[in-house]
N, C-alpha and C positions, 0 to 999 in steps of 0.2 A: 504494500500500500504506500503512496505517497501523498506530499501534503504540499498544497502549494497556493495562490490565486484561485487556482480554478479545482474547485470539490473532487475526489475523489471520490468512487466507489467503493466500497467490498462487498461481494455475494457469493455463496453458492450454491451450486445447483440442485445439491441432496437440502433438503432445510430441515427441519426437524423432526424428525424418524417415529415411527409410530412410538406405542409407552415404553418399550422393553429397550430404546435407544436415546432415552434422555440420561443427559450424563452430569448428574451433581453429585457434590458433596454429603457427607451425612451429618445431621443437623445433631446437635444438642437437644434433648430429651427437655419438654420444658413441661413443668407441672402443669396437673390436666384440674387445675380448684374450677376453673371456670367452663369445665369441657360438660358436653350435653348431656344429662344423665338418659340412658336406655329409654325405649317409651312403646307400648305394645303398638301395633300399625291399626288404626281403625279402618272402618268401613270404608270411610268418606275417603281417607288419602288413598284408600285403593281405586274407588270410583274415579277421585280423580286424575290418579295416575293412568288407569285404563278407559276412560271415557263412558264408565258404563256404571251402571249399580253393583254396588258390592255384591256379591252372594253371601249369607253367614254363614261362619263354620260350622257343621253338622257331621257327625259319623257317617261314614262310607257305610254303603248298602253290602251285604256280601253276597253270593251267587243264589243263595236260595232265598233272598229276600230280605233277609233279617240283619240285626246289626253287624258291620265289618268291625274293623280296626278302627280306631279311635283318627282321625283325620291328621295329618302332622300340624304343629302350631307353627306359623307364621313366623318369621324373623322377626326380632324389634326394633325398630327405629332407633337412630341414637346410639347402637349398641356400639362397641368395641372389638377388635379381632387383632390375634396378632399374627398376621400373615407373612409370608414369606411369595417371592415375585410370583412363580411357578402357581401358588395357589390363588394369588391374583388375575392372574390371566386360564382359570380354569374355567368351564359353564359351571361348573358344582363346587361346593367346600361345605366342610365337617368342621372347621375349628371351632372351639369355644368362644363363647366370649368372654371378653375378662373385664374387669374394671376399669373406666376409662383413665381410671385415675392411678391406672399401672402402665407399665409401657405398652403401645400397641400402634399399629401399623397401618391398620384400616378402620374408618367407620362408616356405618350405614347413616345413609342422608335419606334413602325413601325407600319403601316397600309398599308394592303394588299388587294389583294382580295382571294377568293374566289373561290376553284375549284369545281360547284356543278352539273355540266354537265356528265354523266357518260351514255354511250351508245346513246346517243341522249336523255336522260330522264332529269329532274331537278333535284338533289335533294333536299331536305329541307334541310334549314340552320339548324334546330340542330339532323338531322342528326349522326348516329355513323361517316360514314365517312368524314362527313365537320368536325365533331369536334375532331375525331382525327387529319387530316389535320393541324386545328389550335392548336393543344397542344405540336404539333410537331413543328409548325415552330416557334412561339412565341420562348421556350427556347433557340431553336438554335439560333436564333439570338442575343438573351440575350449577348455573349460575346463579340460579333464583337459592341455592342453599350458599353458596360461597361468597355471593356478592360481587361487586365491582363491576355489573353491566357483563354485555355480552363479550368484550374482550379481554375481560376479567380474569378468566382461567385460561385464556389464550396466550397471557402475556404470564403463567406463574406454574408453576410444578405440577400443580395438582390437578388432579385426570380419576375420571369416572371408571370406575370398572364393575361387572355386573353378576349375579348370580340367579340361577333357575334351581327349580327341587330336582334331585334325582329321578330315575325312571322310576322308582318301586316307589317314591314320595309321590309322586303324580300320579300312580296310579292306586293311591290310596287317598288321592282327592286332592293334595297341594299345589294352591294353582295364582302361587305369588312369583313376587320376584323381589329382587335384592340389590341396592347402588349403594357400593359405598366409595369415599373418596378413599384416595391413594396417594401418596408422592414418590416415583421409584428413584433411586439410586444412580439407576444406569450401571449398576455392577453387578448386578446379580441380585439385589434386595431392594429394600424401601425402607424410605426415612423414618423417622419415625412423629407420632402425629400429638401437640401436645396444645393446650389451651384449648380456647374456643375458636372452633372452624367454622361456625354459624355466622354469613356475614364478613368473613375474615379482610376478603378483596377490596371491602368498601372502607376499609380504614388506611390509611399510611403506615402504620406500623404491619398491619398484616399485608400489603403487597409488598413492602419493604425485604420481612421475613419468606412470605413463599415466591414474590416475584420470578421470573426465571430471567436470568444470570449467567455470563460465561468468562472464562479466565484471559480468553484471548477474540480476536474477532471471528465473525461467522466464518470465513475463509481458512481458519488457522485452524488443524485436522489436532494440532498438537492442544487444543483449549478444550478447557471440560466445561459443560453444564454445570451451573452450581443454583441453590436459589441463592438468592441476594443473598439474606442474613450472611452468608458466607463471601469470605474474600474476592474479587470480580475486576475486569475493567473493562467490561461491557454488558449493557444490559436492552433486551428487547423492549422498547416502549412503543410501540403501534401495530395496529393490522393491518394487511391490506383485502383486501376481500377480493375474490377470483373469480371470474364467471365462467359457467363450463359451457360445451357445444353439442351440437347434436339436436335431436328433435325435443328432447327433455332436458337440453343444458345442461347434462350431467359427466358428456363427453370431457376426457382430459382437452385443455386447447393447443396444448404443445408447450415443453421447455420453454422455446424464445419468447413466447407468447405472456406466459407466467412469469417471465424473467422483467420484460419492457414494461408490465404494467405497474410495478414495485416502483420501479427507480424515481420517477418524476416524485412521486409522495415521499417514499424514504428520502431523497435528498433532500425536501424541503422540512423533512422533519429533522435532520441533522442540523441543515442552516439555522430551523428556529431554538434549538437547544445549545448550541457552538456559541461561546463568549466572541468569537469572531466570525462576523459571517461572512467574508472573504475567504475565509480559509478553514476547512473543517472536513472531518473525515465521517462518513456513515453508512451503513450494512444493512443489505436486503437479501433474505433468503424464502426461498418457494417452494412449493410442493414438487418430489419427481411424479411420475407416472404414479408409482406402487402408492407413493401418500396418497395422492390422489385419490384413488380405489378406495382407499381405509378413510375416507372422510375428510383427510385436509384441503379445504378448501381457501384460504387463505394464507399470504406470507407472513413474515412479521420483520418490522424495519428494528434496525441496532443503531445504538449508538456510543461511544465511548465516555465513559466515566472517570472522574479525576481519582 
């Protein structure tokens, strides 16, 4: 990169990699006095998670009529998990929950149910369509619990990830789902999760702390992800938003395409942050193909920090 009269760019062309290739630092454990206590899922947040009327829990029927197995109970809202990455990116998990107020790695922000009813038919819980259903509502919801607006968790560590009941759970009637937030590592784990995450985006000290962050510029292969709270000198401060092609604009539009439409925004978002705006250096990275496919639809512009 150079620095002169006339602005400088840095980009590149991979930007940032789905969950399993964000790459920070591990954060300090910070006490959880203020963190959400557990809270069972009602009716209503399931309706409104699935756009339908709840159904309420009832014992399964068993083949001759009479009562089955007692129905699985629902996740709890709020609750706590300590997860490891592997079981974060599973459709199913088993772990316990523990105290939020012990170390722990994930929390649940919503549990919902379930649309698996399609023409009169069932479907199966993993399902292409149940599990697109869940992959979809999980992140949306992601901002309305984290706060800071729609580019709120765009611009900061923490990413949505989702869970269904097992097959022998589902077909003993459990017919929820499960989002809890996350912030991984990029090494192999996840940070770990301490205060209150309710809201967190919408404060300066909570994007401060989960912000996302890097040790060197987008272009420098040798920089790691960090979130902010952690040492930096560079940090992502804007979006770009992408529009795709095709009949349904969902089509990728090309490399060059996703590349040209960053630069003019990123560079004027470096000149208006730059104590000189003659002379200032600023970073735009985009989605390749494969992000593309996985949902990135968006770049997000850098800028260097003292």
């Amino acid at each position: 990169m150079t620095t002169g009269s006339r602005p400088a760019a840095r980009a590149r062309a991979a930007g940032l990699a789905p969950l399993v290739a964000l790459v920070l630092l591990a954060l300090v454990l910070v006490g959880c006095s203020e963190a959400e206590e557990p809270r069972s899922p009602t009716g209503a947040a399931d309706a409104d998670a699935a756009g339908q009327e709840a159904a309420p829990d009832a014992p399964a029927t068993g083949a001759s009529g009479g009562p089955g197995p007692p129905r699985p109970a629902p996740p709890a809202e709020r609750a706590c998990y300590d997860l490891d990455l592997d079981e974060a990116l599973a459709a199913t998990v088993d772990s316990p929950t523990r105290p939020c107020s012990s170390p722990h790695t994930a929390r649940t922000f919503l549990v919902g149910r379930l649309d698996r009813a399609v023409d009169g038919h069932l479907l199966a819980v993993d399902s292409d369509r149940v599990r697109t259903q869940v992959a979809s509502q999980c992140p949306a919801a992601l901002p309305d619990f984290v706060g800071g607006g729609g580019d709120g968790w765009r611009l900061s560590v923490l990413r949505a990830v989702w869970f269904t009941p097992t097959l022998s759970e589902a077909d003993a009637g459990a017919s929820w789902f499960r989002c809890d937030v996350v912030a991984p590592d990029g090494r192999g784990g996840l940070l770990p999760l301490g205060g209150r995450l309710e809201g967190t985006l919408a404060t300066p000290a909570g994007r401060d702390r989960w912000g996302l962050c890097a040790t060197g510029a987008p272009d420098d292969r040798d920089a790691r992800r960090v979130a902010c709270a952690e040492q930096h000198s560079w940090r992502a401060v804007s979006v770009v938003e992408l529009a795709g092609t095709g009949p349904d604009g969902e089509d990728y539009p090309g490399e060059q395409a996703v590349q040209e439409r960053g630069q003019e925004p990123c560079e004027q978002v470096g000149r208006d942050r730059a104590t000189d705006p003659l002379e200032f250096t600023w970073g735009y990275e985009w989605p390749s193909a494969e992000q593309w496919a996985a949902g990135q639809r968006f770049g997000r512009c850098w800028v260097p920090v003292a």
